[in-house]
C-alpha positions as CSV (number, residue, x, y, z in Angstrom):
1,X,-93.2,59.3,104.6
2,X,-93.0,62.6,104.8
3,X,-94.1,63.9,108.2
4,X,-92.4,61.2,110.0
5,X,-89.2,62.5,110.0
6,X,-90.8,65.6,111.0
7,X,-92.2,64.7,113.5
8,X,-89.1,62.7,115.0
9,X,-87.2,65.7,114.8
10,X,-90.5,67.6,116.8
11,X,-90.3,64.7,119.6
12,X,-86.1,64.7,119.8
13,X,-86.6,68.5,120.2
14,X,-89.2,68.3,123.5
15,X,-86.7,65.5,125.1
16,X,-83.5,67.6,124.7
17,X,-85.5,70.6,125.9
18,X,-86.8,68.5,128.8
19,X,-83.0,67.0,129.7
20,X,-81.0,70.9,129.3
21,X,-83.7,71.8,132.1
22,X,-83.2,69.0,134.5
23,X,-79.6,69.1,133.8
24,X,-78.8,72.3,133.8
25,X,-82.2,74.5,134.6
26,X,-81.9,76.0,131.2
27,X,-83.3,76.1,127.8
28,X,-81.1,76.8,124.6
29,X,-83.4,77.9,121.5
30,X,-84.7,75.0,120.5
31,X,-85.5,74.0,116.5
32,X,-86.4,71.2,114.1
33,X,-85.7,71.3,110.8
34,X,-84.6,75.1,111.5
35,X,-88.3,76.0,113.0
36,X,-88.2,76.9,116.4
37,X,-89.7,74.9,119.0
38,X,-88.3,76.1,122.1
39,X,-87.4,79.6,122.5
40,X,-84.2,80.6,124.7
41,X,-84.7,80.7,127.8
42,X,-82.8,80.8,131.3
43,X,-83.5,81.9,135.0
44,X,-79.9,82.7,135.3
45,X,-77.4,84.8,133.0
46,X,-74.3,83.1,132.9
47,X,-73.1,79.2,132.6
48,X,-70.1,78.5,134.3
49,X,-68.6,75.3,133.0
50,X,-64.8,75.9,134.6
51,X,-63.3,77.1,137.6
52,X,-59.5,78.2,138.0
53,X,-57.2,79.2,141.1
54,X,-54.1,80.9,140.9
55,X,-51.6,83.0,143.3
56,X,-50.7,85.7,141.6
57,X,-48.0,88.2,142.9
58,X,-47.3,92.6,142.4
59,X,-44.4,94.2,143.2
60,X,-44.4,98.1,143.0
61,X,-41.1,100.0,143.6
62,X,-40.3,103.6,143.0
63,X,-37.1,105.3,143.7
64,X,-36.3,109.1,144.1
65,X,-33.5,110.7,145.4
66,X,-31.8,107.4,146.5
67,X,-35.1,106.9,148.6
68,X,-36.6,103.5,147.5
69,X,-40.6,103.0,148.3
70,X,-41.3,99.0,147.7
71,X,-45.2,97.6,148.3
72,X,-45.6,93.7,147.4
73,X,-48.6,91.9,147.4
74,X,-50.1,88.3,147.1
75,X,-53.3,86.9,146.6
76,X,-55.3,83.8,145.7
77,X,-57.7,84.3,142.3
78,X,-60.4,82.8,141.5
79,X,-61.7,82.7,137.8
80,X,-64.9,81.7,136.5
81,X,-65.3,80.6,132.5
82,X,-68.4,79.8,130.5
83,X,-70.9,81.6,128.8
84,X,-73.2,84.4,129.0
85,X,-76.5,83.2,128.0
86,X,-78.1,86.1,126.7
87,X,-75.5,85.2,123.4
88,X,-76.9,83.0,121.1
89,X,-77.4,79.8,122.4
90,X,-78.8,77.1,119.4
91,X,-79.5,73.0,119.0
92,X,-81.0,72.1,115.7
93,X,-82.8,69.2,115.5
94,X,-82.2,67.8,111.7
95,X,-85.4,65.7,110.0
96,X,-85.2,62.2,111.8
97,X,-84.3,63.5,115.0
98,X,-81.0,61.5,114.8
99,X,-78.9,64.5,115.0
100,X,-78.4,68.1,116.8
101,X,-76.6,70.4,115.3
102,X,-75.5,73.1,118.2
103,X,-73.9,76.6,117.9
104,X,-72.5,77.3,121.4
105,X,-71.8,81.4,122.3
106,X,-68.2,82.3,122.6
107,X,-66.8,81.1,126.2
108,X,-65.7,84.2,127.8
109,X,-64.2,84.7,131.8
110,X,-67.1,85.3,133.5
111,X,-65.8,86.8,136.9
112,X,-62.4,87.1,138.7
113,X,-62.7,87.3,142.1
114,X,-59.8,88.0,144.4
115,X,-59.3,86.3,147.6
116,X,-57.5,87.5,151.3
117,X,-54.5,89.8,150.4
118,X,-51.6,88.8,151.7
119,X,-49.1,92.3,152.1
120,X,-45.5,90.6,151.4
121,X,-43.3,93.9,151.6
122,X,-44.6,97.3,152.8
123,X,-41.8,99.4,153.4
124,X,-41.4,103.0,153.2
125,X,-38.2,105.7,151.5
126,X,-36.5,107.5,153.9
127,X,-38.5,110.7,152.2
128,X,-39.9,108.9,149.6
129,X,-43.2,107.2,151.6
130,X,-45.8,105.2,150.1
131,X,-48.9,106.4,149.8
132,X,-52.9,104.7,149.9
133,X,-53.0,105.6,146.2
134,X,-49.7,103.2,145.7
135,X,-51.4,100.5,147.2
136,X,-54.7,101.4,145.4
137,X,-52.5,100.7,142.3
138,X,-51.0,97.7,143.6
139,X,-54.0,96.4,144.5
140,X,-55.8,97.2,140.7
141,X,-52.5,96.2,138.8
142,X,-52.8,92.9,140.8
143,X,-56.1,91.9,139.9
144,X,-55.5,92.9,136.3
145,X,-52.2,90.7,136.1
146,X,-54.7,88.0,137.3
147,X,-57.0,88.4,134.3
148,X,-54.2,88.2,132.4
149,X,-52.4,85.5,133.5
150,X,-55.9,83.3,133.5
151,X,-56.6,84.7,129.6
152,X,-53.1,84.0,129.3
153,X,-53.5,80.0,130.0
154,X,-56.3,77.3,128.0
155,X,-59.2,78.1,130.4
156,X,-61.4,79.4,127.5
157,X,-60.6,76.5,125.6
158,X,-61.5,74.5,128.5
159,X,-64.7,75.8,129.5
160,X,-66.0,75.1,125.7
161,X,-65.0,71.7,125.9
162,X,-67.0,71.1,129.2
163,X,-69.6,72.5,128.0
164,X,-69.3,70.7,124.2
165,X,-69.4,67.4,126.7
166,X,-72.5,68.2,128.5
167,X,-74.5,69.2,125.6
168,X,-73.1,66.0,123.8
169,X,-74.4,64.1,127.1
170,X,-77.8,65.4,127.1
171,X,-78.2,65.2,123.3
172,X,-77.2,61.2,123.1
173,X,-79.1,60.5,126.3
174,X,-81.8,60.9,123.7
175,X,-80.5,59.2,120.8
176,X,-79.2,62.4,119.1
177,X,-75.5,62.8,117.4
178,X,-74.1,66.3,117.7
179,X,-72.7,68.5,115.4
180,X,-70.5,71.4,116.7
181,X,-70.9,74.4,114.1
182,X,-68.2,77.1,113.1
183,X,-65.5,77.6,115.4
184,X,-67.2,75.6,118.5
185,X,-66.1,72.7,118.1
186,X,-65.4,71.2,121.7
């Protein structure tokens, strides 16, 4: 009667442990009834559950003396979203094993990587000439509009809902209901 449910939460803890590995060749820290059974752990240090594109654009332009320097540049993004697993990552197997509650880490942008740049405008002042530390600029400006424009859009939001869905997936593969705690609720 009283080891029973005990031990159901023990067994639902081993399957889940068994399915985050083959699903996703990791291991969340791992408890029943708030004793740990599993600790964290992961070949890799990041989980990327979204992946966003965008074109994003930088105009500089500097006048002096009626001599107007313009650089414009273009290029295509790439942001990755999910988590960094060396945050707390925890499923809590409740007495019965019939349900996991899980406290995912923050999602966070994980990498923004910059593709070919495309030069739009490169055009010197009469006096007033660009120079490699303008395009330098340009160049660093650009890439930090891109982080800003990807914060700037649901892709956060998104990758805690993928990865809300796959943890959900592997838990009821196994007979488990999920619980989302705090402010991860997917």
């Amino acid at each position: 009667f009283f080891l029973n449910p005990i031990r159901q939460a023990v067994k639902a803890g081993n399957e889940i442990q068994a399915r985050f590995v083959e699903a996703l060749n990791l291991t969340p820290r791992i408890m029943a009834n708030n004793a740990v059974i599993f600790a964290q752990n992961t070949p890799t240090l990041e989980f990327v559950t979204v992946e966003r594109q965008a074109l994003v654009r930088h105009r500089f332009e500097e006048s002096w003396l009626q001599s107007r320097k313009t650089f414009e540049v273009e290029a295509p993004f790439t942001a990755r979203a999910g988590f960094q697993l060396r945050d707390a990552f925890t499923v809590n197997i409740l007495r019965g094993g019939g349900t996991a509650e899980v406290r995912l880490p923050n999602a966070k942008i994980l990498s923004v990587d910059m593709g070919d740049i495309r030069i739009l405008r490169d055009e010197d002042g009469l006096w007033n000439k660009l120079t490699a530390q303008d395009r330098e600029k340009a160049i660093r400006t650009l890439t930090k509009t891109a982080k800003s424009e990807f914060l700037a859009t649901d892709i956060l939001k998104a990758a805690s809902q993928e990865a809300g869905k796959q943890v959900r997936a592997i838990a009821e593969s196994v007979g488990c209901g999920v619980v989302f705690l705090e402010d991860d609720l997917p």
